[in-house]
C-alpha positions as CSV (number, residue, x, y, z in Angstrom):
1,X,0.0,0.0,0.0
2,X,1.8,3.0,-1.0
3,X,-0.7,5.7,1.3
4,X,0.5,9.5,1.2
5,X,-2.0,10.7,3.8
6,X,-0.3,14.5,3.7
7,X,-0.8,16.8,0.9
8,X,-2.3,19.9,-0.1
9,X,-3.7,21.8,-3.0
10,X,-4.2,25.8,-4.0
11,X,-7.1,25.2,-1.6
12,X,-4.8,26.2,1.0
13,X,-0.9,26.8,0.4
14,X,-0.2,24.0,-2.5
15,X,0.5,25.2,-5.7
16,X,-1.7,22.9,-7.7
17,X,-5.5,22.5,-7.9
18,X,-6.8,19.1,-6.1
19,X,-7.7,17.1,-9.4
20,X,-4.3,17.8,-10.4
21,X,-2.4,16.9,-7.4
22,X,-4.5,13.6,-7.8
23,X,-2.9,13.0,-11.3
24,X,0.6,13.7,-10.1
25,X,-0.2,11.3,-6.6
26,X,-1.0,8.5,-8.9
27,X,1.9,9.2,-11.5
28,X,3.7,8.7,-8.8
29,X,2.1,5.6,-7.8
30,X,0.6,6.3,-4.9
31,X,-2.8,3.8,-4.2
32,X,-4.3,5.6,-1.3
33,X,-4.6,9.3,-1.1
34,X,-5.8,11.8,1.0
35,X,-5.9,15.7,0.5
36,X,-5.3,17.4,3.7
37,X,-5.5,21.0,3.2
38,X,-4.9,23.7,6.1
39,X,-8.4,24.1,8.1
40,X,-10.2,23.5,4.8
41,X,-12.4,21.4,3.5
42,X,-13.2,23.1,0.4
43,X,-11.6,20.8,-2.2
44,X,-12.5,17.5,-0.7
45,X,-15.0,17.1,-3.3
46,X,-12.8,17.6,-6.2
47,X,-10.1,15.6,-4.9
48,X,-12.3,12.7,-4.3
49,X,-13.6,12.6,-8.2
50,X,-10.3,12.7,-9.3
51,X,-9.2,10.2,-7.2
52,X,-11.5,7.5,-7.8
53,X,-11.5,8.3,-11.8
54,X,-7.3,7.3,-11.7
55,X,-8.4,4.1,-9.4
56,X,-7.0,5.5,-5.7
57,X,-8.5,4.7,-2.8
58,X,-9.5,8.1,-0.8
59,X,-9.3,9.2,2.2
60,X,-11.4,12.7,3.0
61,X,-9.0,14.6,5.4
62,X,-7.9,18.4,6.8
63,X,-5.0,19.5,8.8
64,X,-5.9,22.0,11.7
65,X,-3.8,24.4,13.0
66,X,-3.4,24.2,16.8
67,X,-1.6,26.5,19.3
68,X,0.1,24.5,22.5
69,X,2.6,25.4,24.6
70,X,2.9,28.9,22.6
71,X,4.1,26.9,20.0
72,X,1.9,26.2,16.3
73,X,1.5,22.4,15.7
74,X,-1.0,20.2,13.3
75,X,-3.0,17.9,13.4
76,X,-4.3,15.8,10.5
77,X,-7.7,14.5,10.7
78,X,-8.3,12.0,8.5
79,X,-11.1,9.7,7.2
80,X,-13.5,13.0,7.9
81,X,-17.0,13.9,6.9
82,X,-16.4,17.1,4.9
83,X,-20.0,18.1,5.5
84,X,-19.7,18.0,9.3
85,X,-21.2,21.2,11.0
86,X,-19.4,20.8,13.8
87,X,-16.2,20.3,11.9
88,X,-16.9,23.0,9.5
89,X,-17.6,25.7,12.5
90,X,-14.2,25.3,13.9
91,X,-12.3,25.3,10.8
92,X,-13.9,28.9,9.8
93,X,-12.8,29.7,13.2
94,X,-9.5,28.9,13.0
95,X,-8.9,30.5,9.8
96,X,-10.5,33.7,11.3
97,X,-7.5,35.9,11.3
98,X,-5.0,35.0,8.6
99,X,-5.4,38.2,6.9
100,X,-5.1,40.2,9.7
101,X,-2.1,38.2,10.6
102,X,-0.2,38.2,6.8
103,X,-0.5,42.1,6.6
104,X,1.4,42.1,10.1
105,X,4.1,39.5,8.3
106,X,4.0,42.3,5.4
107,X,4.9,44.9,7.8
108,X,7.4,42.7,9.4
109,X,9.1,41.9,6.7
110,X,9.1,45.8,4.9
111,X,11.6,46.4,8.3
112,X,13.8,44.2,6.9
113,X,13.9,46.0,3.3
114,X,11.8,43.2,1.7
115,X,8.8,46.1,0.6
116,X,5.6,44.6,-0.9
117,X,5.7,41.4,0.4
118,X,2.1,41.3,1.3
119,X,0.9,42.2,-2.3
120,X,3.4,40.1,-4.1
121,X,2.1,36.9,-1.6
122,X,-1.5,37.7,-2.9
123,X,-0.4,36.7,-6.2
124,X,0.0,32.9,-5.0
125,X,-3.4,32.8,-3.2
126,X,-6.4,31.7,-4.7
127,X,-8.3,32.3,-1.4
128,X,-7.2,35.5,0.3
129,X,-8.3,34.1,3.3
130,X,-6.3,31.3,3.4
131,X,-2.7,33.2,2.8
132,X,-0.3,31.7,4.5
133,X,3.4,32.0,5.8
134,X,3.9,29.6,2.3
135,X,2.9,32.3,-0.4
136,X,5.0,35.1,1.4
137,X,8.4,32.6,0.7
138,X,7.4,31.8,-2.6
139,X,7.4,35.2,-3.7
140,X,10.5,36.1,-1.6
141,X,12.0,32.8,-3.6
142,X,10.7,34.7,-6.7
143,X,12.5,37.8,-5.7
144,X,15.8,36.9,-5.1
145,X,15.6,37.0,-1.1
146,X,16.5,33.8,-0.5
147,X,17.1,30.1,-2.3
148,X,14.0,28.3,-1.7
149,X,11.3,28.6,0.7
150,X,12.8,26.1,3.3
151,X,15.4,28.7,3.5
152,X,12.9,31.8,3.9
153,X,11.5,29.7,7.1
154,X,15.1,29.3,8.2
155,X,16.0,32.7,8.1
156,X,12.5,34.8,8.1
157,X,9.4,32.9,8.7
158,X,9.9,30.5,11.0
159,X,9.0,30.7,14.5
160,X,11.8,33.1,16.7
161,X,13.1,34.2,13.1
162,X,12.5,38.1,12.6
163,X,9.7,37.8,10.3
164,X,7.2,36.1,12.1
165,X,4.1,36.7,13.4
166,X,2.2,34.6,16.0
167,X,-1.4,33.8,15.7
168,X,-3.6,31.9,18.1
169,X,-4.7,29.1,16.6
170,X,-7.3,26.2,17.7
171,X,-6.9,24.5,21.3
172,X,-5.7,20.7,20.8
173,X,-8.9,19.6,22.4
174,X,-10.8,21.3,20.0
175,X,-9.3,20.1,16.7
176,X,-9.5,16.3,18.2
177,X,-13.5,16.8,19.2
178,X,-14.0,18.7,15.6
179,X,-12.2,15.7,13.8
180,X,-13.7,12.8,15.9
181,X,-17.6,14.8,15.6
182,X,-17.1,14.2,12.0
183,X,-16.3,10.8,12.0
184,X,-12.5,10.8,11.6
185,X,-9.4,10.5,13.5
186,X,-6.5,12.6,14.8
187,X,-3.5,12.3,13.6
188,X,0.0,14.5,15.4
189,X,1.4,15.6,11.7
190,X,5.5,15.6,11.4
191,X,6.4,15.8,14.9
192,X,10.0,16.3,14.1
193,X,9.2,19.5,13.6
194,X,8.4,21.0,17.1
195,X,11.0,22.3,18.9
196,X,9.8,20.8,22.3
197,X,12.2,19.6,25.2
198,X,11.7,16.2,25.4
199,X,9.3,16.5,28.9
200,X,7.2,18.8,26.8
201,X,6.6,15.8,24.1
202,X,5.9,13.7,26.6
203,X,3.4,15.8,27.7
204,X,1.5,16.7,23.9
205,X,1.8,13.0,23.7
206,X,-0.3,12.1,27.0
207,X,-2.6,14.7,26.1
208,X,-2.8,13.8,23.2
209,X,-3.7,10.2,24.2
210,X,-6.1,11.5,27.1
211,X,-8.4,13.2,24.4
212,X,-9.0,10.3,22.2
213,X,-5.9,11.1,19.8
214,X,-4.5,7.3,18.6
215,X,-2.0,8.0,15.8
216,X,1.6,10.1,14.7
217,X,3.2,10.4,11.3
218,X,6.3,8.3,11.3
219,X,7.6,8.5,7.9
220,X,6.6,12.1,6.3
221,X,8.4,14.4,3.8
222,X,8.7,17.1,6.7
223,X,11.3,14.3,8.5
224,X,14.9,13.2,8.1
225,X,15.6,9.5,7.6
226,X,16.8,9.5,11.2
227,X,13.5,10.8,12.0
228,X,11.4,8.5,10.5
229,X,13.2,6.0,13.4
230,X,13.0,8.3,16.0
231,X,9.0,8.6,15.5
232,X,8.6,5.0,14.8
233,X,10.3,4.4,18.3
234,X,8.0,6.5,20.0
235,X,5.2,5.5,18.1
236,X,5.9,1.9,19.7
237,X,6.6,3.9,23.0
238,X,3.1,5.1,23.3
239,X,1.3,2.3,21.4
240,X,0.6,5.0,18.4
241,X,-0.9,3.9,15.0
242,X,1.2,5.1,12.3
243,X,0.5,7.6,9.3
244,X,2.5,8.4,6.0
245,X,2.2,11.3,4.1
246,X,4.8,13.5,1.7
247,X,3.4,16.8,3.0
248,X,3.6,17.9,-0.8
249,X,3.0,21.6,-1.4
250,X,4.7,22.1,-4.8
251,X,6.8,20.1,-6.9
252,X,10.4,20.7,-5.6
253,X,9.8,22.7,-2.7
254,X,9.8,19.0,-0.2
255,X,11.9,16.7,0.2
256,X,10.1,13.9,-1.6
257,X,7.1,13.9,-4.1
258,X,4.1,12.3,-3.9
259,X,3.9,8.7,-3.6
260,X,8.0,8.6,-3.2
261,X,8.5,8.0,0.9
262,X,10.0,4.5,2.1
263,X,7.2,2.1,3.7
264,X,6.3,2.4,7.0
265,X,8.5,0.0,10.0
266,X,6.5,-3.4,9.3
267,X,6.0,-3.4,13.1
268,X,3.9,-1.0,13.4
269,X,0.4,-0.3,13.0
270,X,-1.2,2.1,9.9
271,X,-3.7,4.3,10.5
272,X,-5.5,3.3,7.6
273,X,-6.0,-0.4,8.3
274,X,-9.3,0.2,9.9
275,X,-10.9,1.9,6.8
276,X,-9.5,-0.8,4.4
């Protein structure tokens, strides 16, 4: 079963449209497929069609924007209803603010002598309400202001770095009773990514576990090789089912493409075997 469970489309911050991201998941062979855009659900529909026309098994899925310990994480929920009330209130909550937050990135970043940068990230949105920290470093990319995007987070975007702008996103218990009321489950998306002491994971993790959440991505295009062990160890640590997923946004802006991580440890447990 090659499952990438992590991807998203121009619904949020990807570059491509969800019927086209299908194509290029099954080009590159992928045989279960889920869209997970950020705290939208808006291109479940088309991904779906397109899906099941190449022959891939689908998955209906989101990934939510949380705020714990001052920090922004994400969950994936996956295996959603898309037409859940419940599910839909919180996700139009949770993008509440995004404008107001980019023009305060724009402003940020005009101190640093990169003028425009609000405007010229509008040009990579197809939903102004869903701009994102994504569109501002592809056009700094565009611009000359820095390699590729992974480098704008490094030096501008990312959290600490002098470009960045908090937001308060959704409580962790929300997202999990938002994703369960619609019939799916939680999933902690590339936890290699958080820069948590290791008490602090153990903590997210309990929690985590206490409101119902059961799985982790292991092996994800957000995580190094020696990651994809490290998360496989504590997905065995704390009895965690195991997700896969590129996290594709564009095509060379990851690490992998769709449909081109290693399997998941044979030891442990996928998500997905419950829905198969």
């Amino acid at each position: 079963m090659n499952a990438d469970l992590h991807c998203h489309s121009t619904v949020s911050d990807g570059a491509f449209v969800p019927a086209e991201v299908a194509r290029r998941a099954h080009a590159g062979g992928v045989t279960l497929w889920a869209l997970t855009d950020h705290d939208e659900v808006g291109g479940q529909a088309e991904a779906r069609e397109a899906a099941e026309a190449l022959g891939m098994q689908y998955l209906d899925g989101v990934e939510i924007s949380v705020t714990w310990a001052s920090r922004t994480i994400h969950i994936v929920g996956l295996h959603v209803d898309p037409a859940c009330k419940e599910l839909l209130d919180g996700l139009y909550r949770t993008r509440n603010g995004r404008a107001a937050r980019a023009e305060a990135i724009g402003d940020q970043l005009a101190t640093l002598g990169i003028p425009d940068a609000y405007e010229g990230a509008l040009k990579y949105v197809s939903n102004p309400d869903m701009i994102s920290r994504t569109h501002f470093a592809r056009f700094m990319v565009e611009q000359g202001h820095a390699k590729d995007t992974q480098d704008v987070f490094s030096r501008f975007l990312g959290e600490g770095k002098p470009g960045y702008v908090p937001h308060r996103w959704s409580k962790l218990a929300d997202s999990i009773r938002w994703i369960k009321a619609a019939g799916g489950e939680a999933v902690i998306a590339h936890p290699g990514r958080y820069a948590y002491t290791p008490t602090e994971f153990d903590a997210l993790f309990a929690e985590f576990i206490d409101l119902g959440g059961k799985a982790i991505e292991v092996v994800t295009g957000s995580h190094t090789p020696d990651q994809y062990r490290e998360y496989a160890d504590v997905a065995r640590r704390f009895g965690f089912e195991a997700s896969r997923g590129s996290d594709f946004h564009a095509a060379g802006e990851g690490r992998v493409e769709l449909g081109g991580l290693p399997p998941l440890p044979s030891d442990l447990k996928p998500v997905w075997e419950r829905w198969l």
